[in-house]
N, CA, C and O atoms as a Tripos MOL2 file, in Angstrom:
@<TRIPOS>MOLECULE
protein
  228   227    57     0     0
PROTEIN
NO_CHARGES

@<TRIPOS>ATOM
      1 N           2.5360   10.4410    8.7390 N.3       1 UNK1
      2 CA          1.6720    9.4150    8.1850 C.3       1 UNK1
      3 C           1.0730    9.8780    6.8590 C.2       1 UNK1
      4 O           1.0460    9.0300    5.9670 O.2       1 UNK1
      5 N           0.5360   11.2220    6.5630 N.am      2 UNK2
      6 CA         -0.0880   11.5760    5.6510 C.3       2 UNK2
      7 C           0.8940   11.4600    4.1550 C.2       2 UNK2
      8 O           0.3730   11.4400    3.0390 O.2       2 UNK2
      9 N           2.4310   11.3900    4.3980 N.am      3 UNK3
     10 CA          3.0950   11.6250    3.2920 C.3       3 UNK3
     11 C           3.3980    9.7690    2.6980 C.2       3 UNK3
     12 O           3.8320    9.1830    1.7060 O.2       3 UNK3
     13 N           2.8050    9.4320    4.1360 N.am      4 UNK4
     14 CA          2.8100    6.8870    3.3510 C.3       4 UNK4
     15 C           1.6240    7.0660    3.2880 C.2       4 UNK4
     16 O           1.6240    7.6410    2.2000 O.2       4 UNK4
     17 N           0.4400    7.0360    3.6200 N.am      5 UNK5
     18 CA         -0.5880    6.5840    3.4990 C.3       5 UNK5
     19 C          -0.9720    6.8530    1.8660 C.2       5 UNK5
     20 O          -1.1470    7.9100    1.2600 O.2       5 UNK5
     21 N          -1.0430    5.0470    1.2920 N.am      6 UNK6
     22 CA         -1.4940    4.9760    0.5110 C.3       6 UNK6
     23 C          -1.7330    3.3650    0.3250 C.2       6 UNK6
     24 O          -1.5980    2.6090    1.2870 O.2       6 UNK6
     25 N          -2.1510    2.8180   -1.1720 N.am      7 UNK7
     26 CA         -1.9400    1.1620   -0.7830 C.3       7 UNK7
     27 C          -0.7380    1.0660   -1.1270 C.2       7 UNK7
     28 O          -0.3030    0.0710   -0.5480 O.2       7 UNK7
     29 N           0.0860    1.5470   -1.7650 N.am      8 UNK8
     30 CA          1.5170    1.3060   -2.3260 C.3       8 UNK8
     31 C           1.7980    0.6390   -1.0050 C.2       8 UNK8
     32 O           2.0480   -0.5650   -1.0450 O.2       8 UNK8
     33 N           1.7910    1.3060    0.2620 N.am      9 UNK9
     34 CA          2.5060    1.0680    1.4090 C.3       9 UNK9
     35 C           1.9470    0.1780    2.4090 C.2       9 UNK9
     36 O           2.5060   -0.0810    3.4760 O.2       9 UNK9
     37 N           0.6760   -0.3450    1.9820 N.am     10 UNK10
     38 CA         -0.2110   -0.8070    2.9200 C.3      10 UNK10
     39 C           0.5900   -2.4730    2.3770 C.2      10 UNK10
     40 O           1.1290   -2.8290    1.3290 O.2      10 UNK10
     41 N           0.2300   -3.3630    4.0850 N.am     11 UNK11
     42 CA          0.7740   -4.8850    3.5910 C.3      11 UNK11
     43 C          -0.4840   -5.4590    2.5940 C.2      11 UNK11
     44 O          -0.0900   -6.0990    1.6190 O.2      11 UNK11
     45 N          -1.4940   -5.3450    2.6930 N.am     12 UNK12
     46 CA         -2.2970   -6.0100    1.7180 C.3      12 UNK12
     47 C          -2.3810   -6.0020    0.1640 C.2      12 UNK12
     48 O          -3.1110   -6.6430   -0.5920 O.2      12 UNK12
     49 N          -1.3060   -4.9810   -0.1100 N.am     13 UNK13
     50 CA         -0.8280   -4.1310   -1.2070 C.3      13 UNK13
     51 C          -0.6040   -5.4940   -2.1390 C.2      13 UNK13
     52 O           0.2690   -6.1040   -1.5220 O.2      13 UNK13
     53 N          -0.8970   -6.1500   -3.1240 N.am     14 UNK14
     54 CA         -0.3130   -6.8600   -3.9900 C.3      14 UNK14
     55 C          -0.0580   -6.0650   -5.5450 C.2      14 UNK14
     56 O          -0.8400   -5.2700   -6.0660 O.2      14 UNK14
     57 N           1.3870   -6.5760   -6.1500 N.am     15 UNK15
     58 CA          1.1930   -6.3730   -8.0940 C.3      15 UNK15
     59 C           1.0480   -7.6080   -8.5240 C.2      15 UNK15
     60 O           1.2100   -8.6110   -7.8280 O.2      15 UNK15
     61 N           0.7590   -7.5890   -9.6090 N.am     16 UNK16
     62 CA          0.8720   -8.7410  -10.4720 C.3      16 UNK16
     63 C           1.2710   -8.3930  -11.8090 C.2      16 UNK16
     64 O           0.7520   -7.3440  -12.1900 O.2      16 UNK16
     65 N           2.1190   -9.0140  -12.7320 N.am     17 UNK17
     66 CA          2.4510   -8.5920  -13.6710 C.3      17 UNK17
     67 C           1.3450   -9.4790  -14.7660 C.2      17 UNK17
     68 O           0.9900  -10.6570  -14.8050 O.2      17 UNK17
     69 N           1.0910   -8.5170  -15.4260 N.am     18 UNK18
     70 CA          0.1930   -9.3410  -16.4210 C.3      18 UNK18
     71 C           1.0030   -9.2040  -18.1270 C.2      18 UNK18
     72 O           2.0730   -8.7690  -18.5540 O.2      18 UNK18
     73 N          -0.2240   -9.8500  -18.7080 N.am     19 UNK19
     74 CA          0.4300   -9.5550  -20.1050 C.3      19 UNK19
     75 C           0.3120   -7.9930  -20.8100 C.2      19 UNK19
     76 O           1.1920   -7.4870  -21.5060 O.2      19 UNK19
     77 N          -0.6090   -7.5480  -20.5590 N.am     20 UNK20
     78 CA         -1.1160   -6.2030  -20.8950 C.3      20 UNK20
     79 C          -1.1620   -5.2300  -19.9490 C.2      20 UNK20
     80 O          -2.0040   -4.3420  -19.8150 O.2      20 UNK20
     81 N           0.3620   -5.6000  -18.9320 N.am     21 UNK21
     82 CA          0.6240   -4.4750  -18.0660 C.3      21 UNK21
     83 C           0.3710   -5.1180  -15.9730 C.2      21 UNK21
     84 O          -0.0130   -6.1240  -15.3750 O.2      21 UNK21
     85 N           0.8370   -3.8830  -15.6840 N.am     22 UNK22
     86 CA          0.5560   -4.5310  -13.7870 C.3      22 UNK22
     87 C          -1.1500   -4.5090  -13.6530 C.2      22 UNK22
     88 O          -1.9100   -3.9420  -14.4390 O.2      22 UNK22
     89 N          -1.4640   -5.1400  -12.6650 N.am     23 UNK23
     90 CA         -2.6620   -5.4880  -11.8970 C.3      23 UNK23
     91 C          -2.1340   -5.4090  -10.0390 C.2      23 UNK23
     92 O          -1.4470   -6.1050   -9.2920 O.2      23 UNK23
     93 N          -2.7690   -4.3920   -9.9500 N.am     24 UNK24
     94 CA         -2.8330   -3.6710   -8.3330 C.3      24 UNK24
     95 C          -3.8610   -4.3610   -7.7060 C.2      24 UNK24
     96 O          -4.8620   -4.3180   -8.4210 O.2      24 UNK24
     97 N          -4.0920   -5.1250   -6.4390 N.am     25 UNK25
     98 CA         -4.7880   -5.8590   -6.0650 C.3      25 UNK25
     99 C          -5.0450   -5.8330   -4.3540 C.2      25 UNK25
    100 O          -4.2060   -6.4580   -3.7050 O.2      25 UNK25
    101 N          -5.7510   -5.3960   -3.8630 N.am     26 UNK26
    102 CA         -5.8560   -5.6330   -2.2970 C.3      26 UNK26
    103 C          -6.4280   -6.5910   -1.5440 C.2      26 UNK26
    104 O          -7.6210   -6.5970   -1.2400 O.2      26 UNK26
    105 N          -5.6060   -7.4300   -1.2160 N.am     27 UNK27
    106 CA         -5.4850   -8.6060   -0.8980 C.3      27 UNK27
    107 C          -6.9870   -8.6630    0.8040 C.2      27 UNK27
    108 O          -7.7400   -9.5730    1.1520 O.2      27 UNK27
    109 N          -6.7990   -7.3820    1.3200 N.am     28 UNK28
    110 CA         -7.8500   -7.1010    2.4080 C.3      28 UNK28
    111 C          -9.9420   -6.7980    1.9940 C.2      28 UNK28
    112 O         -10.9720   -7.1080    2.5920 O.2      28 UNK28
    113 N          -9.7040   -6.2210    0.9730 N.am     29 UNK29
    114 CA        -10.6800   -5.5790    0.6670 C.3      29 UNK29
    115 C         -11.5340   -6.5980   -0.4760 C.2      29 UNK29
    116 O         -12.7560   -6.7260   -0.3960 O.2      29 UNK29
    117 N         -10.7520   -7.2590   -1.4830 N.am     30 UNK30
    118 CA        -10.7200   -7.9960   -2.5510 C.3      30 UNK30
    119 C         -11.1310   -7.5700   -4.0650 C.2      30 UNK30
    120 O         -11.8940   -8.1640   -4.8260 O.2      30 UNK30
    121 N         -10.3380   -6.2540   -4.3000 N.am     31 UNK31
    122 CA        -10.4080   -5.6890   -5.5970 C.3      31 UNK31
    123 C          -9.2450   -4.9910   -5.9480 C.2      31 UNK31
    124 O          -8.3470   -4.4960   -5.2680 O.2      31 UNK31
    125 N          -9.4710   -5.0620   -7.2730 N.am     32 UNK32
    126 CA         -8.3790   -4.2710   -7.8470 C.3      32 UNK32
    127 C          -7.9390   -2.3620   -7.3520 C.2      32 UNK32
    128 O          -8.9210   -1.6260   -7.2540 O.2      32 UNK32
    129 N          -7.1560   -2.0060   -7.2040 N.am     33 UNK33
    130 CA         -6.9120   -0.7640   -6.6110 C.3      33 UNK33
    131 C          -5.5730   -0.4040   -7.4040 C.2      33 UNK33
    132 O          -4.9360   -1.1970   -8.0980 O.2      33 UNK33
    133 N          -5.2660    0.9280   -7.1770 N.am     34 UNK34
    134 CA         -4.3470    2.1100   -7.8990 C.3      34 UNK34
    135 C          -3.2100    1.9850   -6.7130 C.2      34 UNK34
    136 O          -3.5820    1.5500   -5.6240 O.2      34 UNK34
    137 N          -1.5670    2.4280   -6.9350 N.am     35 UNK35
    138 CA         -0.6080    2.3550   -6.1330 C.3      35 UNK35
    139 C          -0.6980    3.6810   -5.1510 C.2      35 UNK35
    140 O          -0.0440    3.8540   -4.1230 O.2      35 UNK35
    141 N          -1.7110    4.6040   -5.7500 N.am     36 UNK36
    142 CA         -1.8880    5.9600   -5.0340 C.3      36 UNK36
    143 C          -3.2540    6.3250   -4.4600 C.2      36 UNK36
    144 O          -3.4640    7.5040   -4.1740 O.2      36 UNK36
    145 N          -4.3390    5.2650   -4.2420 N.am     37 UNK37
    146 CA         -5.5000    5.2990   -3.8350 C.3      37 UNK37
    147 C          -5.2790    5.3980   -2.0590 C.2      37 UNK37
    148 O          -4.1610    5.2240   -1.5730 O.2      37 UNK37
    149 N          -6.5560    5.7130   -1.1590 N.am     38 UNK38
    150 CA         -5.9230    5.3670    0.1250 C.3      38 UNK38
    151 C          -7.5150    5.0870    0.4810 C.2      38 UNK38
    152 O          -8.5940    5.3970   -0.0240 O.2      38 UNK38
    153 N          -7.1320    4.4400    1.4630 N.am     39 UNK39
    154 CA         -8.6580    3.9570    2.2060 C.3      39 UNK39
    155 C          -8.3520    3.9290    4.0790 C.2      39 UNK39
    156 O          -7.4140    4.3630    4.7480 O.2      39 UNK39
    157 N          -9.3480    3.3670    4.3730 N.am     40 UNK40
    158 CA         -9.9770    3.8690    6.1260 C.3      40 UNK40
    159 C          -8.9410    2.8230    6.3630 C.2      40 UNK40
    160 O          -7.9940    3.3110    6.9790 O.2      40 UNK40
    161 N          -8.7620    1.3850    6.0560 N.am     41 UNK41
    162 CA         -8.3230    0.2550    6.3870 C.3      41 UNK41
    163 C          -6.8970    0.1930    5.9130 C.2      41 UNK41
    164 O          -6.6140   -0.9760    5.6500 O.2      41 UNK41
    165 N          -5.8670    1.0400    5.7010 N.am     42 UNK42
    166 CA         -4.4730    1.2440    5.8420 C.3      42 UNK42
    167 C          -3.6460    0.3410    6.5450 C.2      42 UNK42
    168 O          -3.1120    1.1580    7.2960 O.2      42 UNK42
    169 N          -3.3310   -0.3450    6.7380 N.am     43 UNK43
    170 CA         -2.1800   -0.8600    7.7410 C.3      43 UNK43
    171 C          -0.5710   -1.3330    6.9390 C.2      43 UNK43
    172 O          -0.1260   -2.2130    6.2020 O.2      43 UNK43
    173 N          -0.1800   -0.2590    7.5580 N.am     44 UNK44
    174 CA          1.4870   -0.1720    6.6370 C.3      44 UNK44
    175 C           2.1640   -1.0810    7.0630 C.2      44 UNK44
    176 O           1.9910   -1.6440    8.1430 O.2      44 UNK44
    177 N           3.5340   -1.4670    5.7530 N.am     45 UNK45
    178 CA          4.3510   -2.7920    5.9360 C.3      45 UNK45
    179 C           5.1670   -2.2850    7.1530 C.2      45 UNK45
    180 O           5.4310   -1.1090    7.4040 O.2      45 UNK45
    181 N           5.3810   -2.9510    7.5830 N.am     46 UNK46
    182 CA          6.8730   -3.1910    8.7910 C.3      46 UNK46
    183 C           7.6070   -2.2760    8.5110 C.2      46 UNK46
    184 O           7.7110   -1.2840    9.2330 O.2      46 UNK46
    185 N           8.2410   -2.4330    7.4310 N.am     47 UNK47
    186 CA          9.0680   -1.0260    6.7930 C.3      47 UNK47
    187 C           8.6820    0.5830    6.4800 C.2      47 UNK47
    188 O           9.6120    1.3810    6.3660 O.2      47 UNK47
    189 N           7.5860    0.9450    6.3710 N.am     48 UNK48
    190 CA          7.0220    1.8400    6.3260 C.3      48 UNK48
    191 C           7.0400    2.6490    7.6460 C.2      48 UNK48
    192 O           7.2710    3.8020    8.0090 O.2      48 UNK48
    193 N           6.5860    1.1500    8.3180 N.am     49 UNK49
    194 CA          6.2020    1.8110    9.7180 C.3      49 UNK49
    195 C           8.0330    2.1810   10.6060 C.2      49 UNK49
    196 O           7.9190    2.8880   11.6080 O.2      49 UNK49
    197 N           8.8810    1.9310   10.4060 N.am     50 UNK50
    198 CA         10.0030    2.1580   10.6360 C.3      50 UNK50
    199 C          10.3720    3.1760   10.3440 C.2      50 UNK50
    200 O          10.9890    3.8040   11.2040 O.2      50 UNK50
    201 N          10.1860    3.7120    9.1770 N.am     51 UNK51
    202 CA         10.2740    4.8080    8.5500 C.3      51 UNK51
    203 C           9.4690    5.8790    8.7830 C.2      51 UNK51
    204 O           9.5460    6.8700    8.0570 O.2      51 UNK51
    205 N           8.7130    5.8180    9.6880 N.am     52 UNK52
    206 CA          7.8000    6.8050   10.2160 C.3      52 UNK52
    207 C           8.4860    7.1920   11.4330 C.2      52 UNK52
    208 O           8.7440    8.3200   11.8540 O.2      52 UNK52
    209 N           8.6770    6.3200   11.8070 N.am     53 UNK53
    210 CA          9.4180    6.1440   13.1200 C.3      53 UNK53
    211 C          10.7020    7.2650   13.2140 C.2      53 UNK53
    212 O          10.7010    8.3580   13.7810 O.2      53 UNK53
    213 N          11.7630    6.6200   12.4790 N.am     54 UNK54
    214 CA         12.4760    7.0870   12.0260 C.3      54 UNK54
    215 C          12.9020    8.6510   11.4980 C.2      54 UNK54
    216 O          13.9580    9.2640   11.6510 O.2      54 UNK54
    217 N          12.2100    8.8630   11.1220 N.am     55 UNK55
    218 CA         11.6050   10.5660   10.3090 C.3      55 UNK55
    219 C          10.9380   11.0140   11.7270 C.2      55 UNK55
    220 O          11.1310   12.2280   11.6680 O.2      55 UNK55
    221 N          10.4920   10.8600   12.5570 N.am     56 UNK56
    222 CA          9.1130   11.3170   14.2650 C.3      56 UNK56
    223 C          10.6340   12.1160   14.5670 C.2      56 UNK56
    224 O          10.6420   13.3250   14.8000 O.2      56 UNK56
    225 N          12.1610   11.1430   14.5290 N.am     57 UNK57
    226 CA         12.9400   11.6500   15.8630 C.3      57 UNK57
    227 C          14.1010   12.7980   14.9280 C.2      57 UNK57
    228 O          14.9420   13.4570   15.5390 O.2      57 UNK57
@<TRIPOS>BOND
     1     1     2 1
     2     2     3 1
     3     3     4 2
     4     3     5 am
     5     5     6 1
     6     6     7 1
     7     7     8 2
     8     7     9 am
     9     9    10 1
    10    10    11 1
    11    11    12 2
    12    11    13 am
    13    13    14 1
    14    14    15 1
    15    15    16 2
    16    15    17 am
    17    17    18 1
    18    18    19 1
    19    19    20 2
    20    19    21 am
    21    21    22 1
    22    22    23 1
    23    23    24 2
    24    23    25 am
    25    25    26 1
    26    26    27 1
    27    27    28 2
    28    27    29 am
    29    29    30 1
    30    30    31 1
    31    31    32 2
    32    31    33 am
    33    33    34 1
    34    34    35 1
    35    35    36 2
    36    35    37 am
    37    37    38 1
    38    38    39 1
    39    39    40 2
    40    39    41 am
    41    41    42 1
    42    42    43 1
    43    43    44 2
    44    43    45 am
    45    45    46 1
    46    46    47 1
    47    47    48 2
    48    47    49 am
    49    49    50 1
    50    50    51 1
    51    51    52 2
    52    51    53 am
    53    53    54 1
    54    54    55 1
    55    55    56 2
    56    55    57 am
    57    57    58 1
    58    58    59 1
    59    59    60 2
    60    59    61 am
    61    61    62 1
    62    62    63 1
    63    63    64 2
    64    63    65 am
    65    65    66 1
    66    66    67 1
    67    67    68 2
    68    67    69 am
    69    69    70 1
    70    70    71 1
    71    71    72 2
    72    71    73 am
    73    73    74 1
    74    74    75 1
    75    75    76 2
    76    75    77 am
    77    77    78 1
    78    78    79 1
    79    79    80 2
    80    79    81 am
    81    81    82 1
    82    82    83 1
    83    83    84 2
    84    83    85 am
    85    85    86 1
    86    86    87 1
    87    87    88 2
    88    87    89 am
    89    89    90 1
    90    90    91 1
    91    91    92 2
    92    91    93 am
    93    93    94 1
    94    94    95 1
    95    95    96 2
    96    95    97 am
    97    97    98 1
    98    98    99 1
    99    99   100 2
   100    99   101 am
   101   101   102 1
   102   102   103 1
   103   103   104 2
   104   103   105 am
   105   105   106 1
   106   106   107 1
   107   107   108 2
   108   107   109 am
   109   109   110 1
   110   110   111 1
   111   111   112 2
   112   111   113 am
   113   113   114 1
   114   114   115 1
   115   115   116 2
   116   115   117 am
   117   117   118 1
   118   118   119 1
   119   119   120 2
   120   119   121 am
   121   121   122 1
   122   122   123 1
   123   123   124 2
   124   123   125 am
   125   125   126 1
   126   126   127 1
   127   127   128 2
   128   127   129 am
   129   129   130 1
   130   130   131 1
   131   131   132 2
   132   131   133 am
   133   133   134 1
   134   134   135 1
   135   135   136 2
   136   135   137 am
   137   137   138 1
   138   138   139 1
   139   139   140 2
   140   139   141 am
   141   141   142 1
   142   142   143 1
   143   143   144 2
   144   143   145 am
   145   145   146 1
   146   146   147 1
   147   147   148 2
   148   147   149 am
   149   149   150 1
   150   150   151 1
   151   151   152 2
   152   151   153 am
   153   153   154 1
   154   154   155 1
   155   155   156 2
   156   155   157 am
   157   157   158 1
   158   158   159 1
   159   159   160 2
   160   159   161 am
   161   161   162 1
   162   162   163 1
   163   163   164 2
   164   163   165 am
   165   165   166 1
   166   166   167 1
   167   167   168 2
   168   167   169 am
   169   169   170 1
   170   170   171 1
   171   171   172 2
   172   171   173 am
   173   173   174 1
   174   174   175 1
   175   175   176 2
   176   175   177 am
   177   177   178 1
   178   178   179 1
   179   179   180 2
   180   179   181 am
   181   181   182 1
   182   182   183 1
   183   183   184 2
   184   183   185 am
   185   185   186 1
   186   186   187 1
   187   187   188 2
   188   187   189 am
   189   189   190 1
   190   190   191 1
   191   191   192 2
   192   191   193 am
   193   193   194 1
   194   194   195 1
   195   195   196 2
   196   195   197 am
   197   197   198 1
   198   198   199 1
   199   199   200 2
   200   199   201 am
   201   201   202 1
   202   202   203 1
   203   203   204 2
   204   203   205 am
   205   205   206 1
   206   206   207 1
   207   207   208 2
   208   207   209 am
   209   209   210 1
   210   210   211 1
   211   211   212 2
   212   211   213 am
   213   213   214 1
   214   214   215 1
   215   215   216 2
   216   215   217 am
   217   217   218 1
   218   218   219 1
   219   219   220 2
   220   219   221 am
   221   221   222 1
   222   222   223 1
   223   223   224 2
   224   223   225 am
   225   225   226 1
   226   226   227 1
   227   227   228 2
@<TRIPOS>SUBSTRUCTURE
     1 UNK1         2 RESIDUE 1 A UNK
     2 UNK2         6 RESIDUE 1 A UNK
     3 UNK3        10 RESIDUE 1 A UNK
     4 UNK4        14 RESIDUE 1 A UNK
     5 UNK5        18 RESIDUE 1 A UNK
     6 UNK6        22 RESIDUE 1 A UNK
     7 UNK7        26 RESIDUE 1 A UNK
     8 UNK8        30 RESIDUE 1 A UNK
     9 UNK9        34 RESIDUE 1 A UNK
    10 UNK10       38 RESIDUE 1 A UNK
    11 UNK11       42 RESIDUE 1 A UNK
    12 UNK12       46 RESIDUE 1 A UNK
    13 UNK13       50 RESIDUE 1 A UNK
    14 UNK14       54 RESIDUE 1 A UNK
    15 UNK15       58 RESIDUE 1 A UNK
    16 UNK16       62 RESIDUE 1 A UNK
    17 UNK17       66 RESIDUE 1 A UNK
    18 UNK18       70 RESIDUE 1 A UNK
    19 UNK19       74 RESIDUE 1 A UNK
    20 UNK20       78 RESIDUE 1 A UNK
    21 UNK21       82 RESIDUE 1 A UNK
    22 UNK22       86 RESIDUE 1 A UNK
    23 UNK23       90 RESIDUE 1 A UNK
    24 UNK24       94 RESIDUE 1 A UNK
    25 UNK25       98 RESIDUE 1 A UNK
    26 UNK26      102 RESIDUE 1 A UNK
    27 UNK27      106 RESIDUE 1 A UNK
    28 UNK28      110 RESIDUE 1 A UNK
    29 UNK29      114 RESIDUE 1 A UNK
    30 UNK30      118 RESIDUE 1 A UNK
    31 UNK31      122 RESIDUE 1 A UNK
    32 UNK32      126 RESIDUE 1 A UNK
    33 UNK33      130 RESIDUE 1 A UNK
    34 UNK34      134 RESIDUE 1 A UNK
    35 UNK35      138 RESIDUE 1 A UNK
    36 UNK36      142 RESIDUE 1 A UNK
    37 UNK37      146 RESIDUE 1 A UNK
    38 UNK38      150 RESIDUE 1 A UNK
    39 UNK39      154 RESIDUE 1 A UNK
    40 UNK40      158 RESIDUE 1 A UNK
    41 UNK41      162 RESIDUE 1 A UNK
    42 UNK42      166 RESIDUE 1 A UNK
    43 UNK43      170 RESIDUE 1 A UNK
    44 UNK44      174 RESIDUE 1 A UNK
    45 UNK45      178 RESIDUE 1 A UNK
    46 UNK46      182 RESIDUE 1 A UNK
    47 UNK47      186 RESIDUE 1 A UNK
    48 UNK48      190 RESIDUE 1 A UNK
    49 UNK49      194 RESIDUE 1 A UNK
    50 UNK50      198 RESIDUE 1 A UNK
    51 UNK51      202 RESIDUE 1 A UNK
    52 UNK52      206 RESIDUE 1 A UNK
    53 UNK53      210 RESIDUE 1 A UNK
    54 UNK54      214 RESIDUE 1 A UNK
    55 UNK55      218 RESIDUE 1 A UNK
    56 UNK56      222 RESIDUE 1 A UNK
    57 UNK57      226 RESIDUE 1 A UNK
């Protein structure tokens, strides 16, 4: 877990492309955030979590 946990991986994770570059957005919390920040409230995409899975065996 320690090597996903971040928002990159979290589902609330949004980008947005702007004119003057991406906008990182957490759709849970309701602010802007970094692709490498991590917080208490984590909950990884479907895929992530497979991949944890996956890598355990």
């Amino acid at each position: 877990m320690k090597d996903f946990h971040c928002c990159a991986t979290c589902r609330h994770f949004q980008a947005e492309k702007k004119l003057d570059g991406m906008v990182y957005f957490c759709s849970r919390l309701g602010f802007e955030t970094k692709t490498n920040y991590k917080f208490n409230c984590w909950s990884p995409k479907e895929s992530i979590i497979e991949l944890m899975e996956k890598l355990k065996k």
